[in-house]
PyMOL CGO cylinders between C-alpha atoms (Angstrom):
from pymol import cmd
from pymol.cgo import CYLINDER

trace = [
    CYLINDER, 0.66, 5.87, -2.35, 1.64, 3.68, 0.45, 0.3, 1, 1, 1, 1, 1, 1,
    CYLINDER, 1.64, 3.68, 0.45, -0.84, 3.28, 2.92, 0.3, 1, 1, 1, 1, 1, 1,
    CYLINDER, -0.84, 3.28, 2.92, 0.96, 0.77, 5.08, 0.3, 1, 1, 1, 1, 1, 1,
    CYLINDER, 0.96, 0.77, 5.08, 1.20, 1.58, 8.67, 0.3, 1, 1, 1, 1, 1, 1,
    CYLINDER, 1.20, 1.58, 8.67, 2.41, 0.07, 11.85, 0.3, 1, 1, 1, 1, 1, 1,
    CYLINDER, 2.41, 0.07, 11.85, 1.75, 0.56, 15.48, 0.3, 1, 1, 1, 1, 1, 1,
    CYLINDER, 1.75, 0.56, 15.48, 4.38, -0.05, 17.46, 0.3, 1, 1, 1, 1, 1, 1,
    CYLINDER, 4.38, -0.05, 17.46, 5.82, -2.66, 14.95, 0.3, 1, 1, 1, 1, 1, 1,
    CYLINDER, 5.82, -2.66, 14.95, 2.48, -4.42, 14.47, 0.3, 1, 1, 1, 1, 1, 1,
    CYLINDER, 2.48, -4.42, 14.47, 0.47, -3.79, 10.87, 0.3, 1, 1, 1, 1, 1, 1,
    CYLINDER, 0.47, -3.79, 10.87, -2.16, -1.87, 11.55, 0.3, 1, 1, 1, 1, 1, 1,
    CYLINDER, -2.16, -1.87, 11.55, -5.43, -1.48, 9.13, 0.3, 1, 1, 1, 1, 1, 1,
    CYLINDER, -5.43, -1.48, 9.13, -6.57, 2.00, 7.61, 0.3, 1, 1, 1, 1, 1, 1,
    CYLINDER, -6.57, 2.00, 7.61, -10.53, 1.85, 6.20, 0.3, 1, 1, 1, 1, 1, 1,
    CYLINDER, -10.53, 1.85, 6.20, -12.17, 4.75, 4.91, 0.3, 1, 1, 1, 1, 1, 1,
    CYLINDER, -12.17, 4.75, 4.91, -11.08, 6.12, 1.29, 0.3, 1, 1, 1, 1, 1, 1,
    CYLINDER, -11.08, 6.12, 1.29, -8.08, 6.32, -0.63, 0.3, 1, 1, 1, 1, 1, 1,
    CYLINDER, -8.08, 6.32, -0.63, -7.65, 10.19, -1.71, 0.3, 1, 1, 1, 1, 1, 1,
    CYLINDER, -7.65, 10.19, -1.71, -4.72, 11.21, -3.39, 0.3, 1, 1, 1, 1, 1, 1,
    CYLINDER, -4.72, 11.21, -3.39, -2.34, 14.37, -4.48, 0.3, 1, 1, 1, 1, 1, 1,
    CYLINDER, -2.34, 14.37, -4.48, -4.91, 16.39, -7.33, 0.3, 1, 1, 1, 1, 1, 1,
    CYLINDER, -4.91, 16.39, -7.33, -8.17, 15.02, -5.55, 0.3, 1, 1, 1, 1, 1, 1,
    CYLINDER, -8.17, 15.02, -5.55, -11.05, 17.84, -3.89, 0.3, 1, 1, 1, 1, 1, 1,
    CYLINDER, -11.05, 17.84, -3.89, -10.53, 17.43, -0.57, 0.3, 1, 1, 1, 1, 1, 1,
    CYLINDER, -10.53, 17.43, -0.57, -13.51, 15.66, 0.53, 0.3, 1, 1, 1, 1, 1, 1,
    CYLINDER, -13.51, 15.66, 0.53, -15.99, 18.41, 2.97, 0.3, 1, 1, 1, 1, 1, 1,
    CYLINDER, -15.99, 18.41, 2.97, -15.75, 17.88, 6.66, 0.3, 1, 1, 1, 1, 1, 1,
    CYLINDER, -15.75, 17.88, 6.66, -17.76, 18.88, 9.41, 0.3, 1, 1, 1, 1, 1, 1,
    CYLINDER, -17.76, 18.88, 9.41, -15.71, 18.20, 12.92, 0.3, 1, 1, 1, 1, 1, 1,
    CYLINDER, -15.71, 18.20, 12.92, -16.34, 19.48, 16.66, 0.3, 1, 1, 1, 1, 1, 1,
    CYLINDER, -16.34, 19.48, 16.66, -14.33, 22.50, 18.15, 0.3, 1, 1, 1, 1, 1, 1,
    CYLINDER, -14.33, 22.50, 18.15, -12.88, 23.29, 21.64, 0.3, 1, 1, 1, 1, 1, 1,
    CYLINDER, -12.88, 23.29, 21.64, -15.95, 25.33, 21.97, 0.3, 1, 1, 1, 1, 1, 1,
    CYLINDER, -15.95, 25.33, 21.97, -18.65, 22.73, 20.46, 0.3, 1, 1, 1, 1, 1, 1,
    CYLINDER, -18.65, 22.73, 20.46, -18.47, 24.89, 17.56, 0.3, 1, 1, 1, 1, 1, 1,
    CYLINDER, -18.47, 24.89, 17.56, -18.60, 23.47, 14.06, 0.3, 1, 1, 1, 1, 1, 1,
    CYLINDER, -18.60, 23.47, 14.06, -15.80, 23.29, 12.14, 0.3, 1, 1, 1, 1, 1, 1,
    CYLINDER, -15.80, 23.29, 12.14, -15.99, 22.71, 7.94, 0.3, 1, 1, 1, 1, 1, 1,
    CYLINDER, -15.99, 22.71, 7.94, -14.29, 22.51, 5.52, 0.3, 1, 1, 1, 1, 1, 1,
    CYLINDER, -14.29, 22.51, 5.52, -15.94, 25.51, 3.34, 0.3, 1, 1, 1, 1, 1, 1,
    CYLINDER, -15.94, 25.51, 3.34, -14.32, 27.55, 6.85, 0.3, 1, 1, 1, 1, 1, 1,
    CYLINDER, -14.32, 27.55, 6.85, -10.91, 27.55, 4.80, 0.3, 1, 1, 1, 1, 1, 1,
    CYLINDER, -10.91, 27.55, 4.80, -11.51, 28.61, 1.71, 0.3, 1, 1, 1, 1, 1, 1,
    CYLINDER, -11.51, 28.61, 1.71, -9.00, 30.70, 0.26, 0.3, 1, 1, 1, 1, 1, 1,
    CYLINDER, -9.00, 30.70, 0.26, -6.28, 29.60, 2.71, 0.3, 1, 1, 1, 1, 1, 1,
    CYLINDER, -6.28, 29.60, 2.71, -3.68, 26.73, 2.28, 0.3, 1, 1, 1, 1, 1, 1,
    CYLINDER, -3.68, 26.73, 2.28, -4.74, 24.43, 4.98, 0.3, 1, 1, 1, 1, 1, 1,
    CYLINDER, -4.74, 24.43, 4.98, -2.53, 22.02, 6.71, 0.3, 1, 1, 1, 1, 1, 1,
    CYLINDER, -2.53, 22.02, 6.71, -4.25, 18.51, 8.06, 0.3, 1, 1, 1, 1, 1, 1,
    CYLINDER, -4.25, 18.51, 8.06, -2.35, 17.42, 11.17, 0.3, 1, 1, 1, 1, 1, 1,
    CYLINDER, -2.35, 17.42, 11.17, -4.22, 13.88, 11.93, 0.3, 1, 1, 1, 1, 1, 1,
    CYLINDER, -4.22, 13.88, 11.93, -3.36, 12.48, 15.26, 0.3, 1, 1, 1, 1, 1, 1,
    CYLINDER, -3.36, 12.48, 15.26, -4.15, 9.15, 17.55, 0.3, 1, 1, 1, 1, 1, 1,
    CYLINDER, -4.15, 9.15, 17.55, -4.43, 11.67, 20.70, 0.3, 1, 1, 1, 1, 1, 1,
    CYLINDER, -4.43, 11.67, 20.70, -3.28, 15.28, 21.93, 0.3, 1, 1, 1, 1, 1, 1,
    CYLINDER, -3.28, 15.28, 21.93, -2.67, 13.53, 25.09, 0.3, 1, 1, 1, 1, 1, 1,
    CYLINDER, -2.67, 13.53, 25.09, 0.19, 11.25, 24.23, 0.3, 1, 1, 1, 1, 1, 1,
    CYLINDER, 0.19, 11.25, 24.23, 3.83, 12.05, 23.59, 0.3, 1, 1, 1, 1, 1, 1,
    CYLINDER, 3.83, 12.05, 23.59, 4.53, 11.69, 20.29, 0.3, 1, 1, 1, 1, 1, 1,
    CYLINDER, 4.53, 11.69, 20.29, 0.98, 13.70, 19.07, 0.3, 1, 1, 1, 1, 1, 1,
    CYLINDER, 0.98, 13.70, 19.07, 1.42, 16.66, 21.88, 0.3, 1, 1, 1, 1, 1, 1,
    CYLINDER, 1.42, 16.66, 21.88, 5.49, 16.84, 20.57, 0.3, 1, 1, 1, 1, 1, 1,
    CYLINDER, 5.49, 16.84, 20.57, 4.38, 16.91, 17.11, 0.3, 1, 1, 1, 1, 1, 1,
    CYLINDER, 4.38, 16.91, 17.11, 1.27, 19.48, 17.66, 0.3, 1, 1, 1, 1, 1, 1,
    CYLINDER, 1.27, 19.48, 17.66, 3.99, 21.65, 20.13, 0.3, 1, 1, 1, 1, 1, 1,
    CYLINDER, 3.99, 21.65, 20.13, 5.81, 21.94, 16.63, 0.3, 1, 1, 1, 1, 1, 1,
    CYLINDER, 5.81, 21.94, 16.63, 2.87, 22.79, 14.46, 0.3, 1, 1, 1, 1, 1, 1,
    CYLINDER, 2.87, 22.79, 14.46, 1.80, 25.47, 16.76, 0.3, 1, 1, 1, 1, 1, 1,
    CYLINDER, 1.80, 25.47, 16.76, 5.49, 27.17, 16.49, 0.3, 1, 1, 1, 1, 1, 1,
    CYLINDER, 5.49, 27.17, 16.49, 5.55, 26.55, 12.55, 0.3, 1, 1, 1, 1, 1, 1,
    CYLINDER, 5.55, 26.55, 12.55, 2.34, 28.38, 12.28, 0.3, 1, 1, 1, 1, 1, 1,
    CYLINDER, 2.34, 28.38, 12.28, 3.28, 30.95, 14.19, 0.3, 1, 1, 1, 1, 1, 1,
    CYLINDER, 3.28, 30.95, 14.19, 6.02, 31.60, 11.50, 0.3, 1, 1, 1, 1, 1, 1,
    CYLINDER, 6.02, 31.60, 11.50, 3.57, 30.98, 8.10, 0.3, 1, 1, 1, 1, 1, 1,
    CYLINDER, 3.57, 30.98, 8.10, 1.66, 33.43, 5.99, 0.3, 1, 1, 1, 1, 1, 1,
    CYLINDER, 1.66, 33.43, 5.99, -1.48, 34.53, 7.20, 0.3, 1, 1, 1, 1, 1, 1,
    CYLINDER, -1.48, 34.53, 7.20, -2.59, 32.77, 4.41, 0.3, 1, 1, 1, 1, 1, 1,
    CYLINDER, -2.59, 32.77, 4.41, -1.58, 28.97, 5.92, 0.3, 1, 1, 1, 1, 1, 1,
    CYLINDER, -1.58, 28.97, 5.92, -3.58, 27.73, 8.47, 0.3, 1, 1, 1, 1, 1, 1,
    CYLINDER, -3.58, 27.73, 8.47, -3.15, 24.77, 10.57, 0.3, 1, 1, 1, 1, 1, 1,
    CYLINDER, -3.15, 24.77, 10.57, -5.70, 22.27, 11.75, 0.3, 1, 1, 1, 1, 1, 1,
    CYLINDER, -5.70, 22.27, 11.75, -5.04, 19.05, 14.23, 0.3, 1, 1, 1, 1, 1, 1,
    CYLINDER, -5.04, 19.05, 14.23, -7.53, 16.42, 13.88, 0.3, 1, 1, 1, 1, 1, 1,
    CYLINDER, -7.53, 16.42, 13.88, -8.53, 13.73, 16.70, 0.3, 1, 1, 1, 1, 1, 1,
    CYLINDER, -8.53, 13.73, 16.70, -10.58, 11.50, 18.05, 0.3, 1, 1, 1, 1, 1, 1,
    CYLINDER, -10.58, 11.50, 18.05, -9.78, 13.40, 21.59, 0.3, 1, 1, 1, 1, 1, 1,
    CYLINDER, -9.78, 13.40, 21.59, -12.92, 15.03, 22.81, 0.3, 1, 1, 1, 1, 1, 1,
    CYLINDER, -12.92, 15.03, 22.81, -13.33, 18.35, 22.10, 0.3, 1, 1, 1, 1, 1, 1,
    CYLINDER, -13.33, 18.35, 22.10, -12.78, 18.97, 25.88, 0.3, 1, 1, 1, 1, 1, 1,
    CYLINDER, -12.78, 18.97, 25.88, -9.54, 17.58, 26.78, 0.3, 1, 1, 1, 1, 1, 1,
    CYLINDER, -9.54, 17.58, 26.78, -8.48, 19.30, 23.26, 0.3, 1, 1, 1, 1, 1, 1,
    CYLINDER, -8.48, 19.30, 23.26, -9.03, 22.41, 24.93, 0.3, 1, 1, 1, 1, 1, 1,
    CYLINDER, -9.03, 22.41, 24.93, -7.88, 21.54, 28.04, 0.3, 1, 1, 1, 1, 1, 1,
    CYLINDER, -7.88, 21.54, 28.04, -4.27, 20.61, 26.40, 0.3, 1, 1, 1, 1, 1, 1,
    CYLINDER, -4.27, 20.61, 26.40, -4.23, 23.56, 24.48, 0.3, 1, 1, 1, 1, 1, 1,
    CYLINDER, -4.23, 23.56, 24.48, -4.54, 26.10, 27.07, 0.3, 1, 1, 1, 1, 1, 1,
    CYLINDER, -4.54, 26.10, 27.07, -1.94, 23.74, 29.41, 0.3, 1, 1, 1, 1, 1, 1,
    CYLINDER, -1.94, 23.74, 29.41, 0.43, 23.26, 26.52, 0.3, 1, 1, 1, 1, 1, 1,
    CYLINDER, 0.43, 23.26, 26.52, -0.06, 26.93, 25.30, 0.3, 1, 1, 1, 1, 1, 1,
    CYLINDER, -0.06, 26.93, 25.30, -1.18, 26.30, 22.09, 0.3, 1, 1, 1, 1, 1, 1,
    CYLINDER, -1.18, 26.30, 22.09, -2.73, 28.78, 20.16, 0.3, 1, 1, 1, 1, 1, 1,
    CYLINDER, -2.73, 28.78, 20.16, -1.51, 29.12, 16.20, 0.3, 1, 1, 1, 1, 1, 1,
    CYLINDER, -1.51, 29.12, 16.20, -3.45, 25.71, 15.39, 0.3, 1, 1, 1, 1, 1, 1,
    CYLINDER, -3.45, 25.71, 15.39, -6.80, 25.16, 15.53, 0.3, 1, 1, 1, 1, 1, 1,
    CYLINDER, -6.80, 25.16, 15.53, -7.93, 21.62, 17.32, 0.3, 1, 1, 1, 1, 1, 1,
    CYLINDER, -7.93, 21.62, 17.32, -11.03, 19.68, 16.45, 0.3, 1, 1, 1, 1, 1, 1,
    CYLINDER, -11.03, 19.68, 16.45, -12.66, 16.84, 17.18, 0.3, 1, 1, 1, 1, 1, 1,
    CYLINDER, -12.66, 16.84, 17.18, -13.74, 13.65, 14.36, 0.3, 1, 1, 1, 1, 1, 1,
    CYLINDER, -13.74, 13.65, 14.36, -15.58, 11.45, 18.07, 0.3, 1, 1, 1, 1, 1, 1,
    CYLINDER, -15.58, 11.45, 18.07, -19.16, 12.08, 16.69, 0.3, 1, 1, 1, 1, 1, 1,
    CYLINDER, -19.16, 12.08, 16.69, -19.32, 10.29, 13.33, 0.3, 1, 1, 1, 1, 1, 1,
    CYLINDER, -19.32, 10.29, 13.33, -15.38, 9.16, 12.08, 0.3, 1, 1, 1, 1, 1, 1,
    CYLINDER, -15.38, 9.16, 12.08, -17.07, 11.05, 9.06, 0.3, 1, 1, 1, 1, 1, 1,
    CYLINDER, -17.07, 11.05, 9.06, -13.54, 12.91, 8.89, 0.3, 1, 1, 1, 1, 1, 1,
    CYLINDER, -13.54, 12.91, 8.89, -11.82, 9.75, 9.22, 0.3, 1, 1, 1, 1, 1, 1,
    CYLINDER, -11.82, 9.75, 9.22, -13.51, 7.83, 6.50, 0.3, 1, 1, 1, 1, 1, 1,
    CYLINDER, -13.51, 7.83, 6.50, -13.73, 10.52, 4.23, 0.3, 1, 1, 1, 1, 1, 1,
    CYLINDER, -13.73, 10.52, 4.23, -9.47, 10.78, 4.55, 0.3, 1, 1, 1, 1, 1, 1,
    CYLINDER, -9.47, 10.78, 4.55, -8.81, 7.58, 5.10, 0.3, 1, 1, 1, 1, 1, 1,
    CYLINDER, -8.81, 7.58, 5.10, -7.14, 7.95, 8.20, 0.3, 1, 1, 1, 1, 1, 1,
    CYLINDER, -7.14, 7.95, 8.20, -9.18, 5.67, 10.72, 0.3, 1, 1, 1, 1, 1, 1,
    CYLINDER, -9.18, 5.67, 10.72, -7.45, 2.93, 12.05, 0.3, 1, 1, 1, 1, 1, 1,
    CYLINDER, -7.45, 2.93, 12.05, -10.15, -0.03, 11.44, 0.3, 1, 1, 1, 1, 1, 1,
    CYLINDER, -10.15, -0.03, 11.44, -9.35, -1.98, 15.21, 0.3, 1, 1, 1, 1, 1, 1,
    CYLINDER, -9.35, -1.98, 15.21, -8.77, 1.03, 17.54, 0.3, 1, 1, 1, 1, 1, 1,
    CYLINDER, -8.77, 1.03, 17.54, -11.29, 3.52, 16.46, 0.3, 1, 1, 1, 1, 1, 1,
    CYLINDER, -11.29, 3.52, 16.46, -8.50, 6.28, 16.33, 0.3, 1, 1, 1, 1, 1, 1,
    CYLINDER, -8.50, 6.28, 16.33, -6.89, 8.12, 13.67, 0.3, 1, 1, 1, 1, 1, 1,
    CYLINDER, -6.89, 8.12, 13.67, -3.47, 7.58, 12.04, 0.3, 1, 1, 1, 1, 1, 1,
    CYLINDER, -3.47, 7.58, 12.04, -1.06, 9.99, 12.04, 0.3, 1, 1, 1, 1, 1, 1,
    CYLINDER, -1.06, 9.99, 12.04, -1.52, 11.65, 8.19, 0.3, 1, 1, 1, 1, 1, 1,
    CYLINDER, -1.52, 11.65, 8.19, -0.38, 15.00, 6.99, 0.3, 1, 1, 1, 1, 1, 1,
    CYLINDER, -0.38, 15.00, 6.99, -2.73, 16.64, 4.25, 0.3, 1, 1, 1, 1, 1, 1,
    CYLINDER, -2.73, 16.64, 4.25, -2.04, 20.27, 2.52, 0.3, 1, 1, 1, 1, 1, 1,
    CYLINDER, -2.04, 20.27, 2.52, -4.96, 21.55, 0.69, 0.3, 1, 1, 1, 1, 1, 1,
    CYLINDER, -4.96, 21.55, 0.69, -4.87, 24.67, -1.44, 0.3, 1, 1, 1, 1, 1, 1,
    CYLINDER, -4.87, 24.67, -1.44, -6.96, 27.36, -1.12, 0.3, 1, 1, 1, 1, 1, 1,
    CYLINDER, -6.96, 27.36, -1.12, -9.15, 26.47, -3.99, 0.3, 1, 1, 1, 1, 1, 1,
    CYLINDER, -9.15, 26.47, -3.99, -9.92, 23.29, -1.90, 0.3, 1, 1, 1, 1, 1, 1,
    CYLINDER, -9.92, 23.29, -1.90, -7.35, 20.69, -4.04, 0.3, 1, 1, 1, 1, 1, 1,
    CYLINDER, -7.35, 20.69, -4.04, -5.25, 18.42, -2.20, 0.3, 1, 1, 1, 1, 1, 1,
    CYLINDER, -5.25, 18.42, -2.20, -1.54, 18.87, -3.02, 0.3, 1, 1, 1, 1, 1, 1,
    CYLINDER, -1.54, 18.87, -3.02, 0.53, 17.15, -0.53, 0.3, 1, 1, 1, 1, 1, 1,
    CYLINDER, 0.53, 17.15, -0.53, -0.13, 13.74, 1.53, 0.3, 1, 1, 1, 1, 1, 1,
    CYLINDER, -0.13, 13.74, 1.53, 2.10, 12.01, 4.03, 0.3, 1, 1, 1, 1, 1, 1,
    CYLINDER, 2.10, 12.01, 4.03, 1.23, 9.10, 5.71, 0.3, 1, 1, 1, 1, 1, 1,
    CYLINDER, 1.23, 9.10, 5.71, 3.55, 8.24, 8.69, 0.3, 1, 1, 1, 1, 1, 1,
    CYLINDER, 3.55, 8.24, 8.69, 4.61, 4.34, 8.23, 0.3, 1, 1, 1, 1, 1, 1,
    CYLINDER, 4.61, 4.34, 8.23, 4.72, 4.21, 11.96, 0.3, 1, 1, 1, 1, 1, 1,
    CYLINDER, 4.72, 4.21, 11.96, 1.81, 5.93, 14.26, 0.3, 1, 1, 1, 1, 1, 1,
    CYLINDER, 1.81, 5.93, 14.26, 4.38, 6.38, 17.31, 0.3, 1, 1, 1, 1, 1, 1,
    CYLINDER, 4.38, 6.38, 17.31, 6.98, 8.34, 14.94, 0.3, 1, 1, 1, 1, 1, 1,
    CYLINDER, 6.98, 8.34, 14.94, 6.74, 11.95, 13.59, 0.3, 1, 1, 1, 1, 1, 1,
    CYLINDER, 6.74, 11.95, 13.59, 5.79, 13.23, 10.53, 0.3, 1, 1, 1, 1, 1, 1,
    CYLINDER, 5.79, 13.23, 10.53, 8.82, 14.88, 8.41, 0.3, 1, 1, 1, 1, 1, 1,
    CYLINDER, 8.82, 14.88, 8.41, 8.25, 18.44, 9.50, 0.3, 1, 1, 1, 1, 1, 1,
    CYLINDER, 8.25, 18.44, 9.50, 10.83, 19.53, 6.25, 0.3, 1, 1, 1, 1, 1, 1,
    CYLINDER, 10.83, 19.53, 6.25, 9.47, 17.85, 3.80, 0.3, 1, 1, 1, 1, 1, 1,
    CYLINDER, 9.47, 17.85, 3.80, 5.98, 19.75, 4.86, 0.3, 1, 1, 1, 1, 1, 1,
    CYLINDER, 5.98, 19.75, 4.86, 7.29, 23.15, 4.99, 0.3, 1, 1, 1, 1, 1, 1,
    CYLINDER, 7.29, 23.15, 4.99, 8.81, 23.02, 1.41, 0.3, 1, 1, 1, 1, 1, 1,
    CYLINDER, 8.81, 23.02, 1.41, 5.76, 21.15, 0.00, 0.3, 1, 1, 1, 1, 1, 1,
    CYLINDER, 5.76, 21.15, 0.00, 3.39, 24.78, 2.17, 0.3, 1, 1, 1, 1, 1, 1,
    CYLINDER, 3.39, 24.78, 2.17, 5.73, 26.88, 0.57, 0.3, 1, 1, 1, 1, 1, 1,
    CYLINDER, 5.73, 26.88, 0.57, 5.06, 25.34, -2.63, 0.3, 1, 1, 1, 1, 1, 1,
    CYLINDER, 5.06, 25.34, -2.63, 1.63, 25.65, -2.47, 0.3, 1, 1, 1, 1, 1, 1,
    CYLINDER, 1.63, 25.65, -2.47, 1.73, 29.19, -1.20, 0.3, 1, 1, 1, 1, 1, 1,
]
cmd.load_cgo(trace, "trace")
């Protein structure tokens, strides 16, 4: 898979490992709106769809987690969606309730980057996370990953709902 990635036209460096479709998504333990925990193990038996973003509070992430929250509105009740950041767990909740979010769950990787290493999605120089679209199946397998070439650009929301409904 291609892991190259630009910001803003300039290459950009990912660290942390390489996973891949067919791999057990690696366990997470991240920081909700409320400081609660959130794990992995939480989503077992669900199809779970990995929104990684830089920041809830800039355009191109609060456009693309907008569209999230009205795609999961319109999923099974067996999808769920989760947006990963580096935001504080704070201002996630803060945007949520201003933006009106409420079919995706937010939490935050600021503690460790344990998330980020364990995907693969931090970017090495600005201690924030690339924008990276995983779909793990209820059994805890990865089956779909997109990596957006360029941070400032959105994911392709299509290609994402056929690959859900696949999985589903």
């Amino acid at each position: 898979m291609d892991k190259s990635i630009s910001m803003n036209g300039l290459p950009v460096v990912l660290t942390g490992n390489t996973l891949c479709v067919g791999d057990k998504a690696p366990n997470f333990k991240l920081v909700g709106n409320s400081l609660n925990i959130i794990q992995k193990q939480d989503f077992e038996g669900k199809v779970l769809v990995i929104s990684c973003v830089p920041s809830v509070d800039t355009p191109v992430c609060d456009i693309e987690t907008r569209r999230f929250n009205v795609m999961a509105g319109k999923l099974s009740d067996r999808v769920r969606v989760l947006t990963v950041s580096k935001d504080l767990p704070f201002a996630q909740a803060r945007w949520c309730a201003a933006a009106g979010v409420n079919n995706v769950l937010t939490a935050s990787d600021y503690r460790d980057f344990g998330f980020a290493k364990e995907y693969g999605v931090l970017l090495e120089d600005l201690g924030l996370l690339t924008r990276a679209i995983f779909i793990v199946d209820g059994q805890g397998i990865i089956r779909y990953i997109q990596f957006v070439p360029e941070v400032s650009h959105e994911p392709n929301y299509d290609e994402i709902l056929i690959e859900i409904q696949k999985v589903l």
